[in-house]
PAPAKE-954684 format. One record per residue (C-alpha): residue number from 1; residue in three letters; x, y, z. Coordinates in steps of 0.05 Angstrom, whole numbers. Layout:
% residues N
NUM; ALA; X; Y; Z
...
This chain:
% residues 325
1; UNK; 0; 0; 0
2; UNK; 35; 60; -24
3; UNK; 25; 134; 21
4; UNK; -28; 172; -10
5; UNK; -6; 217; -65
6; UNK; 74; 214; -48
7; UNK; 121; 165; -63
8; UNK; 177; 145; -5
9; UNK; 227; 133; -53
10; UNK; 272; 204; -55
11; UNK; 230; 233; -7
12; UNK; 288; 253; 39
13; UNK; 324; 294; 6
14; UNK; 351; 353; 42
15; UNK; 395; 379; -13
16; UNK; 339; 423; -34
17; UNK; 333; 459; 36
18; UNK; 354; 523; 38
19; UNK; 417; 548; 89
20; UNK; 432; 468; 100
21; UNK; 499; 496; 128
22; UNK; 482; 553; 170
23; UNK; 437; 492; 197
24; UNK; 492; 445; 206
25; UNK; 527; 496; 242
26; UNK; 477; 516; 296
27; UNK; 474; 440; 304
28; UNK; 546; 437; 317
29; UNK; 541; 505; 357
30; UNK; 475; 472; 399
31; UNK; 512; 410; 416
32; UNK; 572; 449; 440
33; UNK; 534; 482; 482
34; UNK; 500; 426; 523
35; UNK; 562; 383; 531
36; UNK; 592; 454; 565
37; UNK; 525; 457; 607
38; UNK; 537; 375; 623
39; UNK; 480; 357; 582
40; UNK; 478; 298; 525
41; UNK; 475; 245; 573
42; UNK; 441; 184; 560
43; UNK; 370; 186; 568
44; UNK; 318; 122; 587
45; UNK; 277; 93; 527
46; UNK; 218; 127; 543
47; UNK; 244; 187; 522
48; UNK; 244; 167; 452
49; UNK; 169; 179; 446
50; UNK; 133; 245; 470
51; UNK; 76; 283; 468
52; UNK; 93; 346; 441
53; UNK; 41; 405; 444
54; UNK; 50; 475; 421
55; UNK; 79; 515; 480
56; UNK; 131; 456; 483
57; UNK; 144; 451; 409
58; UNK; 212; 491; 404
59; UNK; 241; 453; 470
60; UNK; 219; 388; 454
61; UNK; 226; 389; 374
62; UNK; 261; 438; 342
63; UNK; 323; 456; 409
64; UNK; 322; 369; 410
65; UNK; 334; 371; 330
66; UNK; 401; 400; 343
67; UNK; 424; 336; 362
68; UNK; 380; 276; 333
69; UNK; 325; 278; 276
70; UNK; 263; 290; 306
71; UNK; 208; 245; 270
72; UNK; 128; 282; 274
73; UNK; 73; 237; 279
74; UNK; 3; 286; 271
75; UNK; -51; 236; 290
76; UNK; -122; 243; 323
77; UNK; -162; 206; 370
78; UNK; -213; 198; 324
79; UNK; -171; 180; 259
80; UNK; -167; 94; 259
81; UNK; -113; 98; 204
82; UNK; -75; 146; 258
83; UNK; -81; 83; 304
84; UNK; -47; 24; 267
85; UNK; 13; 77; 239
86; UNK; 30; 99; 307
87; UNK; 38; 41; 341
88; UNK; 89; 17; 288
89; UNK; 131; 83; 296
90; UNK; 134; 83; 372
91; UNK; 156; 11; 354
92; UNK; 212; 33; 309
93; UNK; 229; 82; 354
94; UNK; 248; 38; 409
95; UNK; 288; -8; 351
96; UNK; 330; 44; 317
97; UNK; 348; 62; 401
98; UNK; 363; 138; 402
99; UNK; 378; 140; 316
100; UNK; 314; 182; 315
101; UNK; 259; 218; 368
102; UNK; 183; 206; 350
103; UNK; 143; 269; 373
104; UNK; 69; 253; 374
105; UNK; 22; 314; 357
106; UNK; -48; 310; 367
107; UNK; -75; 362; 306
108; UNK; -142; 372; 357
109; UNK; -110; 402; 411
110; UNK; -56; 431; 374
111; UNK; -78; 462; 299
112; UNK; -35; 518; 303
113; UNK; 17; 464; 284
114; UNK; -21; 429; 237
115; UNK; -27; 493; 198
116; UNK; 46; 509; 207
117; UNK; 63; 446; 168
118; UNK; 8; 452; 128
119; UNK; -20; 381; 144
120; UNK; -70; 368; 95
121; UNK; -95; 304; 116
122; UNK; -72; 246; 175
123; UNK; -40; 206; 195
124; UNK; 20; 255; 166
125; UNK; 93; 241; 185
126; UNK; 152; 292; 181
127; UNK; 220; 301; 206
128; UNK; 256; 362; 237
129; UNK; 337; 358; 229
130; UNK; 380; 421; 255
131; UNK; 307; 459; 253
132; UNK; 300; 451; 180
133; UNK; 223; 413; 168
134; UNK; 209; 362; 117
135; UNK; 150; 319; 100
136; UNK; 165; 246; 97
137; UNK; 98; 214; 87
138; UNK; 21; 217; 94
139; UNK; -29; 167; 96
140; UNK; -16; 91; 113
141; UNK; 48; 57; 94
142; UNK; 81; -13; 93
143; UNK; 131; -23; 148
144; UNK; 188; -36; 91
145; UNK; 169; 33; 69
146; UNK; 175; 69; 130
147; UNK; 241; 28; 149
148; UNK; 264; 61; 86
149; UNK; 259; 127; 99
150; UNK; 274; 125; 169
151; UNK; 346; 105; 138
152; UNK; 349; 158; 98
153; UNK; 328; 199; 136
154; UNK; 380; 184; 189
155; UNK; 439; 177; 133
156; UNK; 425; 245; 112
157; UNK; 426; 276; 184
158; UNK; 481; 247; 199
159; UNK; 520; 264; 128
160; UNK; 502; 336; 126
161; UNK; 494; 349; 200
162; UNK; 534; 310; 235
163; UNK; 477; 278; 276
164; UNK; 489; 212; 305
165; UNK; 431; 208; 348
166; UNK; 422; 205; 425
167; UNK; 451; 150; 482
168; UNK; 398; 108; 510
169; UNK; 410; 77; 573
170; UNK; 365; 5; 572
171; UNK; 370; 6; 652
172; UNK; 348; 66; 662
173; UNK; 285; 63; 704
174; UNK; 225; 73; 648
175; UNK; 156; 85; 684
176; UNK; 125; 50; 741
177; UNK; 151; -17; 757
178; UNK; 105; -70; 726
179; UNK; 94; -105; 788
180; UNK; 61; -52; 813
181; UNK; 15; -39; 746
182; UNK; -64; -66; 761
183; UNK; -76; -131; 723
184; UNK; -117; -119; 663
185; UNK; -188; -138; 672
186; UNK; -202; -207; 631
187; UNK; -268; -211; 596
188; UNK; -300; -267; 560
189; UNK; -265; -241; 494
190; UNK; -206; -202; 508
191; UNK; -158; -261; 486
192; UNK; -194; -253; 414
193; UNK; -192; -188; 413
194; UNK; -124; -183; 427
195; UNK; -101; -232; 378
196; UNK; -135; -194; 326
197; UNK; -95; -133; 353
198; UNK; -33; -170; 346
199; UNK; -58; -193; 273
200; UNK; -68; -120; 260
201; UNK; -3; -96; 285
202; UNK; 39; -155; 241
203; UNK; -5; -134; 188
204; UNK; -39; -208; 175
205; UNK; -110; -166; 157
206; UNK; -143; -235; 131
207; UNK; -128; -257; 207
208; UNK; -150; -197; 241
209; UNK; -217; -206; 212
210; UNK; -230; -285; 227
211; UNK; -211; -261; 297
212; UNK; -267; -211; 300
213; UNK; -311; -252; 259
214; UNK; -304; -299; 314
215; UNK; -317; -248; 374
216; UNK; -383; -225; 339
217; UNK; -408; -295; 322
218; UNK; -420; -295; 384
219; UNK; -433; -224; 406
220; UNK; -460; -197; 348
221; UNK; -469; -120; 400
222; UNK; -397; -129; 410
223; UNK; -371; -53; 388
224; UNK; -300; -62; 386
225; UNK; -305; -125; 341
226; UNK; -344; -82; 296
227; UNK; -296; -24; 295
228; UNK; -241; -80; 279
229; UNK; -277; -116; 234
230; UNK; -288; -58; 188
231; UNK; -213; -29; 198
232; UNK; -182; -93; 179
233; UNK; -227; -106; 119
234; UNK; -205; -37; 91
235; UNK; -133; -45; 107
236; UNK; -128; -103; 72
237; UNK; -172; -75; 13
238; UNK; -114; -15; 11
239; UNK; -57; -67; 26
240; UNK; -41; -70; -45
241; UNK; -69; -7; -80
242; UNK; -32; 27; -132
243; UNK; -57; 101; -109
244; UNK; -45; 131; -174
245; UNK; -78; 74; -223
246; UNK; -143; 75; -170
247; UNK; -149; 153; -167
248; UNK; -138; 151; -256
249; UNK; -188; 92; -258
250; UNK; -240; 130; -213
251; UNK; -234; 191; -257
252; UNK; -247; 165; -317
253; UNK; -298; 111; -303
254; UNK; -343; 157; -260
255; UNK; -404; 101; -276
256; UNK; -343; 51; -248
257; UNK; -381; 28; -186
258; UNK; -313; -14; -163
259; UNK; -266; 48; -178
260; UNK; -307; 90; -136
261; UNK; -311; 42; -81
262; UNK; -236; 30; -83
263; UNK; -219; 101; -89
264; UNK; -267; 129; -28
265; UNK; -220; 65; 18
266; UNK; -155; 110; -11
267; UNK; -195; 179; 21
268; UNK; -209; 139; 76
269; UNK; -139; 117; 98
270; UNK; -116; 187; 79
271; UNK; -155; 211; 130
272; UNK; -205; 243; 82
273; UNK; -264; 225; 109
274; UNK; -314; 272; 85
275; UNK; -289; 259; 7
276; UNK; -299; 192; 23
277; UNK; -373; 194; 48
278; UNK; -390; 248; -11
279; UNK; -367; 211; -62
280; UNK; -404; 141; -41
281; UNK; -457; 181; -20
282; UNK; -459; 205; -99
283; UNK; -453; 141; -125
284; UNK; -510; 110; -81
285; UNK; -544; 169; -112
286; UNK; -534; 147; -189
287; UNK; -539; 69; -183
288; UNK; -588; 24; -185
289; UNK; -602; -53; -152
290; UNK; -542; -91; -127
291; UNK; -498; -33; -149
292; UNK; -532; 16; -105
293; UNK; -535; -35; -58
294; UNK; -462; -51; -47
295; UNK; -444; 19; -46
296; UNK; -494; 33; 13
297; UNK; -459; -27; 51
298; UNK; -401; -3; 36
299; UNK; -415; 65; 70
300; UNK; -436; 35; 130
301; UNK; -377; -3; 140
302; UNK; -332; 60; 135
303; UNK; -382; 95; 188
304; UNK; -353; 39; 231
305; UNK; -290; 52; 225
306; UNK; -295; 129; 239
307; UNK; -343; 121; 302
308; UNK; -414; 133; 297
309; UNK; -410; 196; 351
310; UNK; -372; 227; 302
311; UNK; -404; 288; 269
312; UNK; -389; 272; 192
313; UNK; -411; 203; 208
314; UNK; -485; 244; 226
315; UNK; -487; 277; 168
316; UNK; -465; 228; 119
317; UNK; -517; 186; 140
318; UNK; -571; 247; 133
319; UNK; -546; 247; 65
320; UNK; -553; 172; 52
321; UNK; -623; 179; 76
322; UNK; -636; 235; 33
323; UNK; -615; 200; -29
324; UNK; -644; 128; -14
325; UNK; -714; 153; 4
């Protein structure tokens, strides 16, 4: 599944950015500094993921991109793409151990920044290195992909601006100890659910949906099977998506009740959820029989995945009901 509209190939390339070595040497200048004032230490592993908001944002982004990339993850509570992508990073994160920072921004509390960056749509993913921006990514991606330019991303901070990353000390103490943690409450399905988490996460979609298929066999009221259900089925409708071919296909074949279909998933995972519902919304509008009807299944399925207390869920179905009767 390719990142909507961008390809990850080339995409780090800071050549292009203006002043890269007035940059480099504010880095240089930055890093000076701290080791004077005794800082650079190593730091424990949870400081490789934060919550960044915007009266932290030059501390804990662009002063911290003086001495390791700092990787942006805009995400929102309500945006299910947001939550299989950011898992992964904090992952990766903790595996590349100090070679990048991952600074979480949530775009509700904080769209100030989102406009700064000019975020058009999330999950979006950039980098700050020596205080110069750069987008990396929006939309879904394949971990291979993001692997990718994570390590170009790190080769070219640490080729034009000497950034090596950040010490992490393993033993350092990293939150409360986990003897102490309250054991998780164990329900009649949270060893299903769970594996279809895991499934999720590894990115086995086919298996993530036998696993809630199985959960709401039985509990067919079961809301978080049915929020899973309908994320994995459009993950793995997306998996493989040539972005480009779908969006061509969809223009040109605007009868095409399968290219709209497949291109309203692409909106979807782009975090362009009101495209999405317009243009199924449309085409329930203009079809007929089992066309019409697969279209307005399809809808409902991605109202599960967004949350039906959300507001463009409300209207979207106002609209459906407007068109269908």
């Amino acid at each position: 599944m390719q990142p909507r509209n961008m390809s990850m190939s080339g995409v780090v390339d800071l050549a292009a950015v203006k002043a890269a070595g007035e940059a480099k040497a504010k880095a240089e200048q930055a890093r000076a500094e701290a080791a004077r004032q005794g800082g650079g230490g190593a730091v424990p592993p949870s400081s490789l993921v934060i919550d960044v908001d915007e009266a932290g944002f030059e501390r804990d982004v662009l002063q911290r991109s003086t001495e390791v990339p700092v990787v942006i993850d805009f995400w929102a509570e309500w945006c299910q793409p947001c939550k299989q992508l950011s898992p992964v990073l904090e992952r990766l994160a903790q595996e590349y151990s100090g070679r990048f920072v991952l600074a979480k921004i949530d775009v509700d509390a904080n769209q100030m920044l989102m406009q700064q960056f000019g975020v058009q749509g999330i999950p979006a993913v950039f980098a700050v290195v020596a205080g110069q921006a750069l987008p990396l990514f929006q939309g879904a991606a394949p971990e291979t992909q993001i692997r990718q330019t994570l390590d170009q991303l790190i080769q070219v901070a640490e080729e034009r601006f000497g950034l090596t990353g950040i010490a992490v000390d393993a033993d350092a103490p990293d939150g409360p100890d986990a003897s102490e943690a309250p054991a998780a409450p164990v329900g009649p399905y949270d060893a299903a659910l769970h594996a279809a988490v895991q499934a999720l996460d590894a990115g086995d979609f086919a298996g993530a949906v036998r696993a809630y298929e199985n959960v709401l066999s039985d509990d067919p009221a079961n809301t978080e099977a049915k929020l899973g259900l309908a994320q994995a089925r459009l993950l793995g409708r997306v998996r493989d998506m040539d972005a480009q071919k779908v969006r061509a296909e969809a223009a040109g074949k605007p009868a095409d009740v399968a290219a709209q279909l497949a291109v309203a998933d692409l909106d979807l995972v782009g975090g362009h959820v009101e495209h999405a519902f317009g243009r199924l919304v449309d085409t329930v509008r203009v079809t007929v029989g089992e066309d019409r009807e697969a279209v307005r299944v399809r809808l409902l399925e991605l109202f599960e995945v967004i949350g039906g207390d959300d507001p463009r869920v409300t209207a979207a179905r106002q609209a459906l009901a407007r068109v269908l009767f």
